[in-house]
N, C-alpha and C positions, 0 to 999 in steps of 0.2 A: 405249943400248939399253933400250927400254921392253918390259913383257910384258904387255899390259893381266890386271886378274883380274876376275871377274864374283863379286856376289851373289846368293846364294840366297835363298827366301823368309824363311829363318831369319835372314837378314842376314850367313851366312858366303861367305868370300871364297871360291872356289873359279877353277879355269884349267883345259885342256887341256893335256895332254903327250904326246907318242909316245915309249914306253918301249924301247929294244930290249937284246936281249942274249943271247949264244950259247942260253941257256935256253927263250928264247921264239919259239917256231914261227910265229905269227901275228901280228904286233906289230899295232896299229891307237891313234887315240888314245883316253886313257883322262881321265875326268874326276877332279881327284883337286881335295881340300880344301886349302890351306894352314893347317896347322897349327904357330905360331911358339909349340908347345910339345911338340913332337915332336922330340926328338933326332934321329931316323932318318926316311929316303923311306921309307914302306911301303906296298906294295897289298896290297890286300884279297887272300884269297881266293877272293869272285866277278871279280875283275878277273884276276887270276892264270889261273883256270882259262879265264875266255874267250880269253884270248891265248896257249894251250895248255900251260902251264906245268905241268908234271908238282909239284907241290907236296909229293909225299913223298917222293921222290927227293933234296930239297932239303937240307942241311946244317941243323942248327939252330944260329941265330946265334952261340948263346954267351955269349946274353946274356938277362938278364930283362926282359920292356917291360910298364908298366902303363900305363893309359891311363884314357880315362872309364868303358870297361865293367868293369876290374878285370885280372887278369893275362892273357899274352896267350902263343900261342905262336906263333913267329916263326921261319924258316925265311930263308936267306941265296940272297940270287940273285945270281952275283958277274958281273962286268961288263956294268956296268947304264950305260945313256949314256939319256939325257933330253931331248926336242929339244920347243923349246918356238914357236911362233908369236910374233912380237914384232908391235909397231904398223906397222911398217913394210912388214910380210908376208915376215922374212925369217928365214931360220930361226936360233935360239941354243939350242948343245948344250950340254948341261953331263955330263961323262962322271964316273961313280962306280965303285968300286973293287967294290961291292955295292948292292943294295935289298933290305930286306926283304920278306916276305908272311908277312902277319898269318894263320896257318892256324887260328887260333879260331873256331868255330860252334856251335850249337845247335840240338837235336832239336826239334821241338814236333812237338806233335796236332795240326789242322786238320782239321776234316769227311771224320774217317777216315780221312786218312792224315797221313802221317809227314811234316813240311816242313822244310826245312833257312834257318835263319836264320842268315846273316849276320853276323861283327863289325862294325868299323869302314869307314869308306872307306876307300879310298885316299888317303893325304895325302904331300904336301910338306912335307920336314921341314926343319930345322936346316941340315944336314948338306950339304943341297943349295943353301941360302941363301948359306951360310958358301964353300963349296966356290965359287960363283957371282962372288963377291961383289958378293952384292944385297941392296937396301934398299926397304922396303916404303912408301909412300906409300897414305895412304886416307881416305878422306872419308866417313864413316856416312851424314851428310846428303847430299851430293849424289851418294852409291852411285856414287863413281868409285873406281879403286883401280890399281895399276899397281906391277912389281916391277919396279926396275933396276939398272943394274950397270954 
């Protein structure tokens, strides 16, 4: 079972997933980064609330997560299942006990009003590698890359 992942301009890996879980009203798929330095799946915030996810209603983890932007607050979505597109066209789930959402943002100013920025993406963590077991394959140079299992 192969799950192809795609680069970005920045040269990170990123893939599609469809997230679901009694929490999420709308499921659709969501682009989310691979990050094999992320303990934990977390979505975003903006990804959370597009797929109606009530984010304060949410539990907080329980736990602390720091990241590139610095500390984060994180909120627990429990029965979270992940179904990912493989090379084949067929679908591979990988079902979690929980996912996070990264509920961190910030205010700014913009040409008179108030704008809401964003943490981090959405990313592929650890948790869901380990849980998988999958192994990464990647080639910088020839920008192929592929998770298997």
């Amino acid at each position: 079972m192969d799950i192809p992942l795609l680069f970005d301009e920045a040269g990170k890996l990123f893939l599609y997933a469809q997230v679901f879980s009694p929490g999420i009203p709308r499921p659709k798929p969501l682009r989310m980064h691979l990050d094999t330095g992320a303990s934990s799946t977390t979505l975003s915030l903006k990804d959370a609330e597009e797929l109606g996810v009530d984010a304060g209603s949410l539990r907080p983890s329980g736990r602390t997560n720091y990241g590139y932007g610095g500390r984060m607050d994180v909120r627990r979505l429990p029965e979270a299942c992940l179904v990912f597109l493989t090379v084949d066209r067929t679908a591979f789930t990988v079902p979690l006990d929980s996912v996070q959402v990264n509920c961190t943002f910030s205010a700014v100013r913009g040409k008179g009003k108030d704008l809401v920025v964003y943490g981090m993406p959405s990313v592929l963590g650890v948790d869901l590698l380990l849980k998988a077991g999958m192994g990464l394959s990647a080639s910088w140079k020839d920008r192929t890359a592929r998770l298997s299992a």
